[in-house]
C-alpha positions as CSV (number, residue, x, y, z in Angstrom):
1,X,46.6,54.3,-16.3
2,X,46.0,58.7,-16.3
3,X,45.0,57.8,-12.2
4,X,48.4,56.6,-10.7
5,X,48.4,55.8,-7.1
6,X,49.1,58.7,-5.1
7,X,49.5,59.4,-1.2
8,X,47.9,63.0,0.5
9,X,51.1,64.8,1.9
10,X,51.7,65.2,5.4
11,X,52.5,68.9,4.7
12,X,48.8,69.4,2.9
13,X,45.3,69.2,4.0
14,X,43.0,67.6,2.0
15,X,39.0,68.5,2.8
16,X,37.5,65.3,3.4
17,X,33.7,64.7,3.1
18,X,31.6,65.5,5.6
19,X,30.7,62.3,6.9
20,X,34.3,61.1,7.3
21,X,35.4,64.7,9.1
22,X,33.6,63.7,12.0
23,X,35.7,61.0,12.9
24,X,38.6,63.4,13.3
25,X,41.9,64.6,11.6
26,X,44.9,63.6,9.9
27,X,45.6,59.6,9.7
28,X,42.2,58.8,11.6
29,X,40.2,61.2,8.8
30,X,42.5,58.9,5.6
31,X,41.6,55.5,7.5
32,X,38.1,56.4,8.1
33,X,37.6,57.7,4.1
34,X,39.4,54.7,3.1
35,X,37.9,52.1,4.9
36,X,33.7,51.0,4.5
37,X,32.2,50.5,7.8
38,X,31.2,47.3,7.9
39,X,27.8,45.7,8.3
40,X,25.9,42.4,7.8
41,X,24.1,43.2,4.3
42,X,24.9,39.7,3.2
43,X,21.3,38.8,2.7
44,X,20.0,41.6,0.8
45,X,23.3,42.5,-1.1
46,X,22.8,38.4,-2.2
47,X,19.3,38.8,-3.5
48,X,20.3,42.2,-5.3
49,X,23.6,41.3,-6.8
50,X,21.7,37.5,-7.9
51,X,19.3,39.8,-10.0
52,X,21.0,42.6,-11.0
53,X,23.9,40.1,-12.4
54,X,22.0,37.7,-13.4
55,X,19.9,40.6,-15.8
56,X,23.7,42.0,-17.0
57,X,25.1,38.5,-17.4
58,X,22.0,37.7,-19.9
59,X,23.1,41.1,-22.1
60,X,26.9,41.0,-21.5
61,X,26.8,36.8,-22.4
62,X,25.1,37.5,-25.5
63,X,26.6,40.5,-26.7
64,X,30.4,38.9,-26.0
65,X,29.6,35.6,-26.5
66,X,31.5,35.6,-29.8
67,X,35.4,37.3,-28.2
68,X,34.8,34.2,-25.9
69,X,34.3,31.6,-28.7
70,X,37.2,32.9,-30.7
71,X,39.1,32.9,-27.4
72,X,38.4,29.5,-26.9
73,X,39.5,28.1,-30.5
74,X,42.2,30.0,-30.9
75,X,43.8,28.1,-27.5
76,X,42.3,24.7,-28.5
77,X,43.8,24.6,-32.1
78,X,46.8,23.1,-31.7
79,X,50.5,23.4,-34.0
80,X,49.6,25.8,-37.4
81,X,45.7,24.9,-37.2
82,X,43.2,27.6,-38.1
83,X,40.3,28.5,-35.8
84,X,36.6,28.5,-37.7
85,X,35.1,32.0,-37.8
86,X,31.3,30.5,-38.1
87,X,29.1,29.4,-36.2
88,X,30.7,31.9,-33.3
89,X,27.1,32.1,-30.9
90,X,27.3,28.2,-31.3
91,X,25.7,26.5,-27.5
92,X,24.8,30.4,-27.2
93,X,20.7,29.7,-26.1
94,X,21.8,26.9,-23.4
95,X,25.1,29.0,-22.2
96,X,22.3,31.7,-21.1
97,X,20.9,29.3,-19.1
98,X,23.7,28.4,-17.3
99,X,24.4,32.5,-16.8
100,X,22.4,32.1,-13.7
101,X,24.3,29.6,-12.2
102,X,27.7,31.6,-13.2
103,X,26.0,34.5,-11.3
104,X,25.1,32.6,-8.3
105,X,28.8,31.4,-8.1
106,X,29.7,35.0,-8.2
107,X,27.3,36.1,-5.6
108,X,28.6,32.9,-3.5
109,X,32.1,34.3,-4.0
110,X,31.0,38.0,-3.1
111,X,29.5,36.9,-0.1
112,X,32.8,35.1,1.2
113,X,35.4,38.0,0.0
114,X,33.4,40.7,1.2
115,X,33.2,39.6,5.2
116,X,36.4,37.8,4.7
117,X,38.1,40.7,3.3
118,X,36.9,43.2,6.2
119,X,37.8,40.8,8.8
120,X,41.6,40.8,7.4
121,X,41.7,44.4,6.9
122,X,41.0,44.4,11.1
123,X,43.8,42.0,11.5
124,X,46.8,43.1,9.3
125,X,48.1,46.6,9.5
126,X,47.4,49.5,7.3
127,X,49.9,49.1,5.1
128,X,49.4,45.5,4.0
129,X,46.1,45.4,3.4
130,X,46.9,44.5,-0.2
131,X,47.8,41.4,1.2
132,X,44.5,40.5,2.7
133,X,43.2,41.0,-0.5
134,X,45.4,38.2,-1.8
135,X,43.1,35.8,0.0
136,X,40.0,35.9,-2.2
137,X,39.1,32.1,-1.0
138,X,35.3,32.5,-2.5
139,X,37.0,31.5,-5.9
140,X,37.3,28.1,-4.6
141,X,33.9,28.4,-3.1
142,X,32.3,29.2,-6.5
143,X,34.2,27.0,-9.0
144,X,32.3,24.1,-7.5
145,X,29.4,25.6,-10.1
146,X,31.3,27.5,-12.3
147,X,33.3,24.4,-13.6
148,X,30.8,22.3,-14.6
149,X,29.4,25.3,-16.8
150,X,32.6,26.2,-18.2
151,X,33.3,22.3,-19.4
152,X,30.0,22.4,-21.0
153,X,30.2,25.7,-23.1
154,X,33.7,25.0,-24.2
155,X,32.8,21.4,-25.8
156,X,29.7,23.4,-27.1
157,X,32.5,26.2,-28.4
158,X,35.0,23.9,-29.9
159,X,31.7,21.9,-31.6
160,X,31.7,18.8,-29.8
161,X,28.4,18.9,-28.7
162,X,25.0,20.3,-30.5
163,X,23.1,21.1,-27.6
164,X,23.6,22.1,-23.8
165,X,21.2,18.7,-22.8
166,X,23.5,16.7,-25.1
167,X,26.9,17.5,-23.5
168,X,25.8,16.9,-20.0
169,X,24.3,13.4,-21.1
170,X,27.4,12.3,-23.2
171,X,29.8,13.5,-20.8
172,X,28.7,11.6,-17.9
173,X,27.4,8.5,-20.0
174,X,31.7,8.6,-21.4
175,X,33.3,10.0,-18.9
176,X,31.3,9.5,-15.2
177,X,29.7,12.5,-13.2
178,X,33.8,13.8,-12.7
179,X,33.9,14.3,-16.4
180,X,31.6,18.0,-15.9
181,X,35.0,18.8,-13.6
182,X,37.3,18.0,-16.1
183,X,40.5,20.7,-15.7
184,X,39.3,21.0,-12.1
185,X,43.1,21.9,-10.6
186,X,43.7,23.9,-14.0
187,X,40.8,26.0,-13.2
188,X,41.8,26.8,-9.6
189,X,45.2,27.6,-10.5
190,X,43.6,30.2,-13.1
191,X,41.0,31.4,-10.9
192,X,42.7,31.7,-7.8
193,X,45.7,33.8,-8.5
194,X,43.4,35.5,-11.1
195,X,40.9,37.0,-8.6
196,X,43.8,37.8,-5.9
197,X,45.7,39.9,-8.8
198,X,42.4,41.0,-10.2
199,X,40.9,42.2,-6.6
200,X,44.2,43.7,-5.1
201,X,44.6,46.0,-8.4
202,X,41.2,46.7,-8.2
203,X,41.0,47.8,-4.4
204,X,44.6,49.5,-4.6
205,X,43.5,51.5,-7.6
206,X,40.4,52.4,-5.7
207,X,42.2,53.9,-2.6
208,X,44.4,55.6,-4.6
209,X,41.8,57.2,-6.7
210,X,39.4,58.4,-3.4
211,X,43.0,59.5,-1.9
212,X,43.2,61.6,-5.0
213,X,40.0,63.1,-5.6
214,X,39.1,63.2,-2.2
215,X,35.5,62.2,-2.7
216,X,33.7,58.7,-3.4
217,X,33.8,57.0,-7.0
218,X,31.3,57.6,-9.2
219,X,29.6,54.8,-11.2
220,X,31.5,55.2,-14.7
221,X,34.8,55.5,-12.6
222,X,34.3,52.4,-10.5
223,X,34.1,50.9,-14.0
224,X,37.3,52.4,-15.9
225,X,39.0,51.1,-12.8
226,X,37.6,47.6,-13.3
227,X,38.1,47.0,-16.8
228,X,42.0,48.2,-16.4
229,X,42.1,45.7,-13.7
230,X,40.7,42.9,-15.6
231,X,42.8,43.3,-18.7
232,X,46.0,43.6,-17.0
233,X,45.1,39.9,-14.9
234,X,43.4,38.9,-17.9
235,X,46.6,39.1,-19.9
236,X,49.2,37.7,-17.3
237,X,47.4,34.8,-16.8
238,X,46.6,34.0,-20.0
239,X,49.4,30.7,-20.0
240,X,46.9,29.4,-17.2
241,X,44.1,29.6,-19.2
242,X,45.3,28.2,-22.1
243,X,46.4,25.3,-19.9
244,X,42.6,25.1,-18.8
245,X,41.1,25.0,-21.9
246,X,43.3,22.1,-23.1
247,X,42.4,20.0,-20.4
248,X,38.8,21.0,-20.4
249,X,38.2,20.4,-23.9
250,X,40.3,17.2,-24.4
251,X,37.5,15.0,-22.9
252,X,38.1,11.1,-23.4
253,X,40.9,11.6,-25.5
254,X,43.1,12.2,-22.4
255,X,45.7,13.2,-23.8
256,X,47.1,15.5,-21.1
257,X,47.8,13.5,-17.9
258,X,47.5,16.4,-16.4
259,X,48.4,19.7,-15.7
260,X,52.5,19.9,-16.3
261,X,52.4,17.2,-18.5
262,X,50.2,19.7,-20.3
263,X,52.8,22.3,-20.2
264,X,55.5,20.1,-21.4
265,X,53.4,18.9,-24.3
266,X,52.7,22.5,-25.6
267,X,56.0,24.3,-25.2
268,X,57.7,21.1,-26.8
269,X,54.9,20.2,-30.0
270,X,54.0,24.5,-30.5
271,X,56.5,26.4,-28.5
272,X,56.3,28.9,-25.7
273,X,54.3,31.3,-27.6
274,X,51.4,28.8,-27.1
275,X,51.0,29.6,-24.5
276,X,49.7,32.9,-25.1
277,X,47.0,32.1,-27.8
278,X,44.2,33.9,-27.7
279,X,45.4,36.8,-25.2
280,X,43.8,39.5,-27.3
281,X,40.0,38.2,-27.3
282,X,40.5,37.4,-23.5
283,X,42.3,40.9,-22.4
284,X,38.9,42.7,-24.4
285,X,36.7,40.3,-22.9
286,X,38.1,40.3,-19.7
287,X,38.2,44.4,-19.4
288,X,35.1,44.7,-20.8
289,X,33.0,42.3,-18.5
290,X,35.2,43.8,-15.7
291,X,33.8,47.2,-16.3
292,X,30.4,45.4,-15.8
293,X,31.0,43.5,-13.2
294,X,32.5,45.9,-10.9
295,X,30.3,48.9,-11.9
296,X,27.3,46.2,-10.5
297,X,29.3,45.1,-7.8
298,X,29.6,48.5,-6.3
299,X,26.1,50.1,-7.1
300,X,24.8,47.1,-5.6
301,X,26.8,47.8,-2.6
302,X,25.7,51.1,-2.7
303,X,22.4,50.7,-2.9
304,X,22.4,48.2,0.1
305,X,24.2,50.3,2.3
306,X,21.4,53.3,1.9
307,X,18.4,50.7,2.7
308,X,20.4,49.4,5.7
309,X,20.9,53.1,6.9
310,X,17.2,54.1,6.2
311,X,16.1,50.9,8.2
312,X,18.2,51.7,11.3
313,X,16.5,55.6,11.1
């Protein structure tokens, strides 16, 4: 990364801007620059994240779509099989349709980590506020609709099912209405550590670059920032995904009892490496929909924070 995380020195003095000088000098002037004053912009910062995701989802779906597919073959394939390169916007037209969905997920996991997040940061000293990053609990709030979605696309991916409307029916008709939260526990123990590493590199890299320039991120900065974030978490938690995919995609054929049995199996019939198929589509599809993502995520917040302070003039 060219923007290492640096600290202002005691002995220098850094000009702050203007509307963090007034809260004084020194330590007070570094917490204030740091920290964003909080506020309840919940409501609005829902509806304009739900459209201004759900209008980048749509583009960065379809224009992705194939790293994900070959992602997804490459760690279903088991042993010395070879992925298929056709076919790779296969379930494509319903996937965008369950977009929306994967975008109200996100805004419902925004909307917990933001006020959770600021509430921890007034709880936990200075110096740890890494830490309170580590508790990004609107992952578990949001996989209760992101993992019926992701069962359904990778079937569609792996070609077990023609059609979005298909897969839903033939799921539940074989496997009951828990068959849509197949690889439940494997997701969460993907998703979880994934958006604690993810978020704390993220915010750490953030502070370190404002400490640095002294001055607010700019748009195309915000995004560098997240795209490094998301490949590096995208590629160290790879073996968890991998697990995921295998149980999601085994359907009725059960056979991983579950999620160390699906270790065992793996590292025993394919080797260790296994576990690390398909880390090169998911590290360029991970740092490249993190550049999107957190560009949004901070316009948007942005953009709220200057209609709540025009509403209060």
């Amino acid at each position: 990364m060219d923007h290492p995380m640096t600290t202002v020195s005691a002995k220098s003095s850094p000009t702050f801007p203007s509307d963090v000088q007034k809260w004084g000098s020194g330590k007070e002037q570094k917490k204030a620059f740091i920290e964003d004053k909080p506020f309840n912009f919940l409501p609005a910062f829902w509806v304009k994240g739900l459209v201004a995701g759900g209008v980048a989802g749509v583009v960065v779906e379809a224009a992705l779509y194939p790293i994900d597919t070959i992602k997804t073959r490459l760690q279903a394939v088991h042993r010395g099989g070879k992925i298929v390169l056709k076919g790779l916007y296969s379930g494509l037209a319903g996937n965008l349709v369950g977009v929306l969905p994967i975008h109200w997920a996100s805004a419902i996991f925004v909307g917990v980590y933001e006020p959770t997040k600021q509430k921890l940061l007034k709880t936990i000293p200075e110096n740890f506020s890494a830490f309170a990053h580590l508790c990004a609990i609107g992952g578990a709030a949001s996989s209760l609709v992101r993992v019926p979605t992701e069962v359904v696309k990778q079937r569609m991916q792996t070609g077990h099912f023609a059609s979005t409307p298909d897969a839903v029916r033939i799921i539940v008709a074989k496997e009951g209405f828990k068959g849509l939260y197949a690889g439940y526990g494997s997701f969460l123990l993907r998703d979880l550590p994934f958006d604690a590493i993810q978020f704390c590199i993220y915010e750490q890299l953030r502070i370190g670059y404002k400490l640095a320039a002294q001055r607010d991120l700019i748009d195309p900065e915000n995004a560098m920032i997240g795209a490094f974030s998301g490949a590096i978490t995208g590629a160290i938690t790879t073996p968890l995904d991998v697990i995921k995919t295998r149980l999601m995609v085994q359907g009725s054929a059960n056979q991983y009892k579950g999620i160390f049995d699906c270790v065992r199996t793996i590292i025993r019939e394919e080797g260790t490496p296994a576990l690390f198929k398909g880390i090169g589509p998911r590290v360029l599809w991970i740092g490249i929909g993190g550049s999107i993502f957190f560009g949004i995520l901070e316009r948007t917040k942005r953009l709220v924070a200057q209609a709540h302070t025009r509403t209060e003039k």
